[in-house]
N, C-alpha and C positions, 0 to 999 in steps of 0.2 A: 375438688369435687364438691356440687351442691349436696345440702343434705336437706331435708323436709326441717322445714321450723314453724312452731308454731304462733299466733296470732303474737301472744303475750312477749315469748321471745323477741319477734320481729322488732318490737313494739319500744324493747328496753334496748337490742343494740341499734334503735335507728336516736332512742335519747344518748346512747354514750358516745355516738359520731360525731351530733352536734353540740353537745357539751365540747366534744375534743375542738370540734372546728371553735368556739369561741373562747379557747383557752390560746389559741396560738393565731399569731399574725390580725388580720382584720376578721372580726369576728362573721358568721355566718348570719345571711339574712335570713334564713329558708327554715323548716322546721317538717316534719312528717306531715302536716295539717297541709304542707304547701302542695306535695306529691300531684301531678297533671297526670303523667305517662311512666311507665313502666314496661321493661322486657323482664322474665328471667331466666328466657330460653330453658322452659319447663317439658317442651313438647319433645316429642319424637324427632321435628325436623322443623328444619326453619319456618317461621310462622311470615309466608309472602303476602299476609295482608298488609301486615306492617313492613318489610324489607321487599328491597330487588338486590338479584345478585347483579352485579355490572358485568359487563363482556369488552375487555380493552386487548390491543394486538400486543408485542412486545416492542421498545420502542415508542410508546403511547405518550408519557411526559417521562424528563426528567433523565433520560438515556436507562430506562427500568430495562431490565431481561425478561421478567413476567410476562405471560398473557394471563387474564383474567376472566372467568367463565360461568356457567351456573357447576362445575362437578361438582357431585356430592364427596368427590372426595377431599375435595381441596376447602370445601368451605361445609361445616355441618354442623349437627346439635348433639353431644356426646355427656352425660352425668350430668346434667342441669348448664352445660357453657357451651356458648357458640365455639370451634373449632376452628381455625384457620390453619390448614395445612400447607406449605410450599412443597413444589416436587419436583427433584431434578429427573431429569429424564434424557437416557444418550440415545443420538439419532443415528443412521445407518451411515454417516460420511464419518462419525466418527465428534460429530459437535456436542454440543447440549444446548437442550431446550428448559426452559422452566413453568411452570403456572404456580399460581395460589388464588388467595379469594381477595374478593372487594365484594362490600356491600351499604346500602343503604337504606334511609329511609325516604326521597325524593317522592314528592307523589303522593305520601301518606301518613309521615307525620313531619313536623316544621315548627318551630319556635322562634318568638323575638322575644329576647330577655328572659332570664332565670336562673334556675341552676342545672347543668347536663353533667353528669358524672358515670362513671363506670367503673366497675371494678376489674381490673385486670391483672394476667399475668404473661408477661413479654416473653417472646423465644429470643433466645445467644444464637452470634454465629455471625462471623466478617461478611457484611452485604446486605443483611437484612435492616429492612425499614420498615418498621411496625407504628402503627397510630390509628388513634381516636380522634374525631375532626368534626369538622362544619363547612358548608359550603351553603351558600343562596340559593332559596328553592328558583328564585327565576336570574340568572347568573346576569342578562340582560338590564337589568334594572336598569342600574348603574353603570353598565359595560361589562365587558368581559374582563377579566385577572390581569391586572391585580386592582379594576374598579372597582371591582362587586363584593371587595371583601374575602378572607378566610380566616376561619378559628381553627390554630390547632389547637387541640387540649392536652395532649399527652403523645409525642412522639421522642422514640429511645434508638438510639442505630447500636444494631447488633454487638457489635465488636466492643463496643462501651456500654453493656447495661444497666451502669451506676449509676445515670445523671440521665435524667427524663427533660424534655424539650415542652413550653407553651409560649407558642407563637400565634401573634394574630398578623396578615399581611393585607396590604391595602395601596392603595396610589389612584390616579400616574402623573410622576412616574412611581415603577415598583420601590417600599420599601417594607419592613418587618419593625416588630419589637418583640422581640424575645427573653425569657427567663429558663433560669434551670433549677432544679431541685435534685439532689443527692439524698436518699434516702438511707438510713443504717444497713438494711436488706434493698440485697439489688433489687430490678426489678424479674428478673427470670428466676429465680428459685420462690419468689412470694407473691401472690395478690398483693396489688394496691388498688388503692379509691384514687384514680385523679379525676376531677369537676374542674369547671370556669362558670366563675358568677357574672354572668354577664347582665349589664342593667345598661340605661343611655348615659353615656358619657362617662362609664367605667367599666373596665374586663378586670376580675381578680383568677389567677390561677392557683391551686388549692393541690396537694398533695396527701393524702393520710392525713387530710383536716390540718395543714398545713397552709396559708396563703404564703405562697414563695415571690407571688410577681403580681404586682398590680400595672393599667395601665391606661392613661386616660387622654391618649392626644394621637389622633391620628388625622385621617383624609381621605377623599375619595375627589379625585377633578378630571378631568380630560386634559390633555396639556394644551396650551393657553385660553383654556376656561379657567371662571372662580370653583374656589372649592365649594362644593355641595354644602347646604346645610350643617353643619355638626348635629347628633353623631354619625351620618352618613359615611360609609356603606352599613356601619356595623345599629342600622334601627327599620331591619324587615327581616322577613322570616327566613330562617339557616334549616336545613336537614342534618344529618348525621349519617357519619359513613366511618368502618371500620375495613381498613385492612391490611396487610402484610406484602410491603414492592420489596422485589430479590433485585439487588445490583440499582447502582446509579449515580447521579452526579455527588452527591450528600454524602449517601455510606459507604460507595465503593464498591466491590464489585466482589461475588462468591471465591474463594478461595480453596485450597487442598483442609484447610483444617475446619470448613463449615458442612456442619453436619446437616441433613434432612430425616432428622427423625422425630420423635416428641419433645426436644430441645427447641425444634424449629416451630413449636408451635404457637400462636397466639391465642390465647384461651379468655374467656369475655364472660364471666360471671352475670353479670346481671347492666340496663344502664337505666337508668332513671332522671327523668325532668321537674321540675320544681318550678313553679310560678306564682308570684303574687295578683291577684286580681286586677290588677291597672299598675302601670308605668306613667312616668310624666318623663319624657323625651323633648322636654322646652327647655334643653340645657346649655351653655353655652364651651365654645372650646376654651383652653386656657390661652392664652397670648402673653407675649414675652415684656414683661416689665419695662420702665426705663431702666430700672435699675439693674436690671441685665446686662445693657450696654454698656462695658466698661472701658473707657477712653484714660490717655495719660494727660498730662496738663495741656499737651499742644492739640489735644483731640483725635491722638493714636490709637486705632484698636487693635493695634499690633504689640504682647507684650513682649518685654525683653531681656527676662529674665532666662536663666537656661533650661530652667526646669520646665519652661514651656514649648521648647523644642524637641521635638521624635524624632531620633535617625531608624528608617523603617527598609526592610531588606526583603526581598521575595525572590523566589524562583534564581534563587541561584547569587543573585547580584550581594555585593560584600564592602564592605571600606568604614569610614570611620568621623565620628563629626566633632566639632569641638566648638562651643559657644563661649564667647567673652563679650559680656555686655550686649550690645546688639551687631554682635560679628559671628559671623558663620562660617566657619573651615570646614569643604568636603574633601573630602580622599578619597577618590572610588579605588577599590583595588579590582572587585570583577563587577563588570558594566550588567551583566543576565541579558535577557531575550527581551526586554519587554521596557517601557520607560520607566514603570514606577518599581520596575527591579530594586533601583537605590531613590529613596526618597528622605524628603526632611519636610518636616510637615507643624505646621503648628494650630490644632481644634477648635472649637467652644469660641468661636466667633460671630457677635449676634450681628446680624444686618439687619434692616430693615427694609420691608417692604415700604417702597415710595421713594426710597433713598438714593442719591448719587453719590458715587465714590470715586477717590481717586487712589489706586493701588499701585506703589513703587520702589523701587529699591536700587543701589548702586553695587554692580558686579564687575567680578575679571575671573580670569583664568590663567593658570599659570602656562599654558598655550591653546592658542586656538578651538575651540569647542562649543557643542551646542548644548542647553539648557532648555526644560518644558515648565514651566510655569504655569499656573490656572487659583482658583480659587472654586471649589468643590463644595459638594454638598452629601456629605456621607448620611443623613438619616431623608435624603431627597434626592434617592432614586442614584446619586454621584451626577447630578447633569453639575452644568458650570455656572456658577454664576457672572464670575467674568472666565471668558474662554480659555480656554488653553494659547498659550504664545510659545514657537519655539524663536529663541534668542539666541544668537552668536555670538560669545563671550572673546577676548583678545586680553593681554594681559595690559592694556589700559582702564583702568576703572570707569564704568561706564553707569550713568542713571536711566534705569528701562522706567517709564509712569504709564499705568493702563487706568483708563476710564471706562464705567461702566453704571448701567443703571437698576439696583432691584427691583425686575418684574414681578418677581415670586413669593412665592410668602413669607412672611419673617420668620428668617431661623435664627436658632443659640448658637447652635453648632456646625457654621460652616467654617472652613478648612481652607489655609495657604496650602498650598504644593511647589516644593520643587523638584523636580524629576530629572534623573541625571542615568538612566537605565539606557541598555540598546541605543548610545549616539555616538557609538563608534570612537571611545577616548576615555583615558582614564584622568583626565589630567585634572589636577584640585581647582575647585573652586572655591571665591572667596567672595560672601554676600553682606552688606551691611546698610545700615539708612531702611532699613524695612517698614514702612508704612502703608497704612488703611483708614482714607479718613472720609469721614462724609462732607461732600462738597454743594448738598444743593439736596431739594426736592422738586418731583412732581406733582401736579394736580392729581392724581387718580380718577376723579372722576371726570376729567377732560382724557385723560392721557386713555383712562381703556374702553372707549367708547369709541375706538377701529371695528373694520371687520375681523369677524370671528373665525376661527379655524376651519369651522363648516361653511362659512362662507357668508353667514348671518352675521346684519346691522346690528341685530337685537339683542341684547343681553339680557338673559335672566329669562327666556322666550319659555321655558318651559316651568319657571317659579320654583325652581331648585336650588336657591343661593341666598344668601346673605342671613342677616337678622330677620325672622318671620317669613323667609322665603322671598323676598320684597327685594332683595338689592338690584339697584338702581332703576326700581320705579318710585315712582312718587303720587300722591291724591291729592285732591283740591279736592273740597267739600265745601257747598256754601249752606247745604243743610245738613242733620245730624246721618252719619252712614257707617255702616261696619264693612272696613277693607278689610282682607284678612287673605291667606293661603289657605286651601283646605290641607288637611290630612288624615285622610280615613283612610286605613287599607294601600298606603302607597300610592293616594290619588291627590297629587298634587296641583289645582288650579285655583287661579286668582278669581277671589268670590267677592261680590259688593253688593251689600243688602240697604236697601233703602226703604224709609217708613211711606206708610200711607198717606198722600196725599202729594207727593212728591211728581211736577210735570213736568219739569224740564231739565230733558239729557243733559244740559251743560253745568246742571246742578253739582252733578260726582264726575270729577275726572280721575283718571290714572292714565298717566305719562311718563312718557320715556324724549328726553333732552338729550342734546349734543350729538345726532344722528347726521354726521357727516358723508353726504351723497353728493358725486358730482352729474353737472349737468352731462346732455348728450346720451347717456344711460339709462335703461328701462329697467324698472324693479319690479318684482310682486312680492306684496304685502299678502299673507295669509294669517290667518289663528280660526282656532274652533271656540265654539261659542255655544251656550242654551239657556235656560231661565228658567226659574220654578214655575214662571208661567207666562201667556205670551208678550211679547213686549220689544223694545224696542232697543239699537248699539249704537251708538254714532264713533265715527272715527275720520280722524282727521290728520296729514300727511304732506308735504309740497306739491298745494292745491288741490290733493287729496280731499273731498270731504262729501260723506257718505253716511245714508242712515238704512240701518237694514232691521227685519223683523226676526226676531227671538221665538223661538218653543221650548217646548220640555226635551226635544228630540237634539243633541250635540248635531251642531251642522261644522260644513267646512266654509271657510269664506277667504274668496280672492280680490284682490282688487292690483290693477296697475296704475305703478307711479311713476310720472316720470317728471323727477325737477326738472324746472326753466333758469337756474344757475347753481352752481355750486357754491353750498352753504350748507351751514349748522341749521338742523330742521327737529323739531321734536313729534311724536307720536303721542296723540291724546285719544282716548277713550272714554264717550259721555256714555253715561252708565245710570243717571236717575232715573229708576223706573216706581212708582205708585206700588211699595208694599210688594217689593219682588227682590228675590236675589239671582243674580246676575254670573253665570261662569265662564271665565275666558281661560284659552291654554291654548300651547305650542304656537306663540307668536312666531312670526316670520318674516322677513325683510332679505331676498337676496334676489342679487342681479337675473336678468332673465336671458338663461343660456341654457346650455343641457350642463355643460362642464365647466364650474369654474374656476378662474385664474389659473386655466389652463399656460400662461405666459409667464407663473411666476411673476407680477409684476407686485403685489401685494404679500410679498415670501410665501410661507408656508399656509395662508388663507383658504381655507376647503380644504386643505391637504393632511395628512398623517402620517404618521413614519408605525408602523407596528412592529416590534421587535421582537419574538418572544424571549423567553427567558434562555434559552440555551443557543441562541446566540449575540453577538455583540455588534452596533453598528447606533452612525447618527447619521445626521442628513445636516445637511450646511444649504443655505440658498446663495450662491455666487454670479459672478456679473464676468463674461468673456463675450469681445467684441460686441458691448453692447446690447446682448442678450442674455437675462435672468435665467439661470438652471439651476436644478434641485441635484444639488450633488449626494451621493448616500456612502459615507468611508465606512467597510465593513472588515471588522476585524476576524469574524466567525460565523459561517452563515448559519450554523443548525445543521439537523440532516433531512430536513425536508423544505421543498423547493417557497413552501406557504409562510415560512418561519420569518421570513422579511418581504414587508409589504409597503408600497408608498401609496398610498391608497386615499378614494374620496367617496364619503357618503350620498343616500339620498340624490341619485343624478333618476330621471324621468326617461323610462323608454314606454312609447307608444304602441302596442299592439298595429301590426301591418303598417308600421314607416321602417321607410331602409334610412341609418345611419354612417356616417363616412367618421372613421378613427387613424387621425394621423398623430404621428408620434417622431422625435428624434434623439436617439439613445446613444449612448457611445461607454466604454469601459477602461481603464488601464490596462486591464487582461483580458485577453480572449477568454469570454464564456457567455450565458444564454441566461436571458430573462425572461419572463413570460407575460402577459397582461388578458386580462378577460373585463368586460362587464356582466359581472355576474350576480344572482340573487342574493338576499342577506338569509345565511341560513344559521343566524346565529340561536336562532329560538329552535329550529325543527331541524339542522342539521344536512337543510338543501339548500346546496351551493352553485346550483344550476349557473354553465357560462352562458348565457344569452346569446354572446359573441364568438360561441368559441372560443377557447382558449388559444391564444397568437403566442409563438415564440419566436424570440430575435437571438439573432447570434451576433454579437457585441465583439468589434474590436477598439481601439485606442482613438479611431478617426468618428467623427459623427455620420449615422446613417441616419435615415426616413424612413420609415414602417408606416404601411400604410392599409386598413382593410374597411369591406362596406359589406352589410349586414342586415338583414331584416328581421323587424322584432317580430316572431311567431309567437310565442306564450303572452300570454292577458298583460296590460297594462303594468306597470312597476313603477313608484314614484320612489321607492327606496333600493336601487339599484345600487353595488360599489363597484367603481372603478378602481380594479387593483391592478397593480403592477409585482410582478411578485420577482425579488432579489435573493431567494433563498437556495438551498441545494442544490445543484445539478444533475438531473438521472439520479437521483439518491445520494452521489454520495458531496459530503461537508467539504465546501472549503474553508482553510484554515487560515491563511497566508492574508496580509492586512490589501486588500484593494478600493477601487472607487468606481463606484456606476452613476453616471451622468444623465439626467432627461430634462428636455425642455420642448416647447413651444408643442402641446400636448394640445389638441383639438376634435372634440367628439361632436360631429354637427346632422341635423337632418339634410338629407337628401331625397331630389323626388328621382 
């Protein structure tokens, strides 16, 4: 319960906080002077200048039981604290239903960098998931979860109120970095203070002035983009949001012994923000040493000592490992449901981005059996770096060698696997000769200068990558010129200022080299462009070469290209203008179709796999009779049909043109997919099908789907083509299968 206190009081417990906070762990940067924003839920009721209460169904994320609503019963202002109440409630068949509150600040107040803290005190009780958070006031920025970033600061699951949770999540792909703090007094019988200091290129987590977790290395990419600038997603504005989910994947689900009374309550003392008057966010990330790579004398980054090998057991699976020198004895005794039931795994292996490798080892079996092998990325989302191989073991000793090349970032900590789960045999294996050596490098700046996932030549087209936002463009200046990136407000475009007296555009270039276009092909080249005042672009391309006039007013600019052989071609931008600065953004370079590589023939090129988090699947691009198709192996679809999407951005429909969509799908099981050209309603939540929504019903053999459509609603240049592989009629499947599509074509028609 609040009680009225006065100035002086205030004054002396906000010095004994930060006293405490610089007595223990990294001191605090912040001080009362710093204070921006304050609640102390003083009023009669919740004050909705500052808050919205959220309204989610049950089922929403996370497999929650909640729905979430404005009640005042469930969310209110009681003795000076916000209130969160959950409520069970039995329905007339005999079920139960639940609600509680969520709310926020979205819309009205939003912070980059400082300090956010609260004082709270958590409800007990098996199923509840109570938290303190942050989420991106425009979730878009950067993409949608886990691009856009999240902070948790303070999340406790019911059934354990001893040890509090601060996690920040980011990708893609998804991953976390977490810490925990145990406090003397739980957290349901006491108020705590937890805070996160977040500043660019470090998040501290702080308990009772406590720092328990620092953490300064993350990411935000698209997958096969570069990662965004560092500290990207986590340097734009977060809102704050409190609430209390009943049941779900995390805490588990309501039980006979969880109560719904004032146990169940989340109770929110007060939350306060703290900001220093400027941040400097020109920080850079950490990257992995040489001296991290640690090799034996023959250049093995495989050690082989025992203590470096984990026999690791899940869901059931059991047996026994024994290491002598660089020999591996497995014994499964129970195989489980699943391959990494029984594994044997060895961590903390640095690779390098740029780097080829050759990964091998010499196996048998004391009969006949199969083996899954891969080399994993447990703090990079688990994709693979060299893939998964299943291997047929005999009891001749046999040498398997995979070759494979570091696309990805350089990590410390990727991971051998061996997996011996669900293949149907117990029977030992024996592994030895285990090596991982680097065999070779590539160019990077040759090698990633393909097309791009969206289907762009251009890399860096939006000035979000590298050192200064700049990676792999370059200037030529023959007079003095400030190249630079802006960054005001999340406004990032490539700015070039030239002095007075400066006449000729060829004066300042910025290019982009090694743009591999083949002949026969038509492109268009687009970017937006404007000037502090009028003036003049030039730009040049295979035989490309155009000069256009500049205003204060952002215009769009097209042009078509069409090489007379295929070659390496570079893109220049003359840019000297007389005492003017110059802004170019969203360059563009992709082929001129409505749908592309609709034939797979440049793999997953314009394409995507969206997966959400509750369920499991990858996409492999394969070659059968000749024909490239995008296979998707799904392990779990979710319980909703949207939850797997193979999908492609930014396709163009024309108000009053009819379009013709053909497609060929096919499944290992009989079941139904769906596909639409529908709007992006990822900012306002309208997901209009243009197309209608088409469902196929997929069996083991390939069919033809085919439909024609007239675009009625206004123009769309950001239209996605989805294909959606998730639940059926609602309900999940569970059972591991494959959906197959190829030779996909969206074309006008008169």
């Amino acid at each position: 319960m609040k009680i009225t206190k006065t100035t002086a009081a205030l004054a002396l417990i906000a010095s004994a906080l930060f006293a405490n906070l610089s007595a223990q762990g990294t001191p605090s940067k912040y001080t009362e002077a710093d204070l921006v924003w304050q609640e102390n839920f003083d009023g009669k009721k919740l004050d909705t200048k500052s808050w919205n209460y959220e309204t989610h169904q049950p089922g929403w994320v996370n497999n929650e039981l909640q729905s979430y609503g404005p009640s005042t019963k469930n969310t209110y202002v009681k003795d000076g604290c916000l209130v969160i109440q959950p409520i069970k409630t039995k329905n007339k068949d005999g079920s139960f239903s639940y609600t509680s509150g969520r709310v926020n600040t979205q819309g009205k107040h939003s912070f980059t960098y400082g300090r956010i803290e609260a004082k709270i005190k958590m409800p007990a009780g098996q199923g509840y998931l109570p938290a303190f958070w942050m989420m991106p006031e425009d979730e878009s920025f950067y993409g949608q979860w886990p691009k856009c970033g999240e902070i948790d600061i303070m999340e406790i699951l019911g059934h354990d109120p001893s040890t509090m949770y601060g996690t920040i999540h980011y990708g893609e792909p998804h991953n976390q970095q977490q810490g925990t703090f145990t406090p003397d007094k739980n957290f349901t019988d006491n108020f705590h203070i937890a805070a996160v200091e977040w500043e660019p290129g470090e998040i501290r987590f702080y308990c009772d002035g406590v720092n328990y977790y620092t953490v300064n290395d993350w990411y935000t990419r698209r997958p096969g983009f570069d990662d965004v600038t560092f500290p990207a997603p986590f340097d734009q504005p977060f809102y704050i949001i409190l609430n209390l989910a009943v049941g779900g994947d995390w805490p588990g689900y309501p039980d006979e012994t969880t109560s719904f009374d004032e146990k169940a309550q989340m109770l929110v003392d007060y939350v306060k923000v703290y900001q220093k008057k400027e941040y400097n966010d020109d920080v850079e990330k950490p990257v992995l040493s040489a001296a991290a790579v640690k090799t034996d004398s023959t250049g093995n980054l495989v050690r082989t000592d025992e203590t470096n090998w984990e026999f690791l057991k899940f869901q059931g699976g059991d047996g026994k490992l024994s290491v002598k020198g660089d020999k591996l004895d497995i014994t499964p005794v129970k195989d489980g449901p699943v391959a990494h039931a029984i594994q044997v795994v060895q961590s903390k292996i640095a690779l390098v981005k740029g780097n080829k490798y050759r990964y091998s080892f010499d196996a048998s079996a004391d009969s006949e059996r199969k083996i899954i092998t891969c080399i994993s990325a447990p703090n990079n989302g688990w994709i693979r770096y060299c893939p998964d191989a299943t291997i047929t073991l005999s009891k001749d000793k046999k040498n398997y060698s995979f070759e494979f090349t570091m696309l990805d970032a350089t990590d410390a900590a990727a991971r051998i696997e061996f997996n011996l789960g669900n293949l149907n045999s117990l029977a030992p294996v024996h592994i030895s000769n285990i090596r991982l050596e680097k065999t070779g490098e590539i160019n990077l700046a040759e090698e990633g200068l393909n097309i791009l996932p969206d289907g762009n030549y251009i890399h860096n087209g939006q000035f979000q990558e590298g050192k200064g936002r700049l990676a792999h463009w370059k200037s030529n200046s023959k007079i003095k010129a400030d190249v630079k990136v802006t960054n005001d407000n999340g406004r990032r475009e490539l700015m070039v200022t030239t002095p007075a007296g400066a006449s000729n555009l060829n004066d300042v270039t910025v290019s982009q080299d090694d743009l591999s276009l083949p002949a026969g092909k038509q492109f268009i080249l687009s970017y937006d462009a404007y000037a502090s005042k009028n003036c003049k672009i030039g730009v040049q391309l295979a035989g490309l070469n155009e000069t256009s006039s500049l205003s204060a007013k952002k215009q769009h600019y097209e042009y078509l290209v069409k090489p007379d052989v295929s070659a390496k071609f570079s893109l220049n931008f003359n840019l000297a203008n007389s005492d003017t600065s110059v802004y170019v953004d969203n360059v563009s370079l992709k082929e001129n179709c409505c749908l592309l590589n609709g034939d797979f023939k440049n793999g997953m090129a314009a394409w995507e796999l969206y997966a959400h988090q509750n369920s499991e699947c990858n996409v492999d691009i394969i070659e059968e009779n000749g024909t490239k198709e995008a296979q998707v192996s799904i392990n779990k679809t979710g319980n909703m049909d949207w939850m797997i999407q193979l999908k492609q951005v930014n396709v163009l429909l024309e108000k009053g043109k009819k379009y013709h969509v053909s497609l060929k799908a096919k499944a290992d099981t009989n079941r139904t997919i769906m596909w639409a050209l529908q709007r992006d309603g990822s900012k306002d939540d309208n997901w209009m099908p243009y197309s209608g929504t088409i469902k196929m019903n997929l069996s083991n053999e390939f069919k033809t789907f085919e439909h024609t459509f007239t675009m009625t609603s206004s123009t769309d240049s950001a239209v996605i083509f989805t294909i959606s592989m998730g639940a059926v009629d609602g309900k999940q499947i569970n059972s591991a299968h494959k959906v197959t599509v190829s030779d996909i074509v969206v074309e006008e028609v008169k």
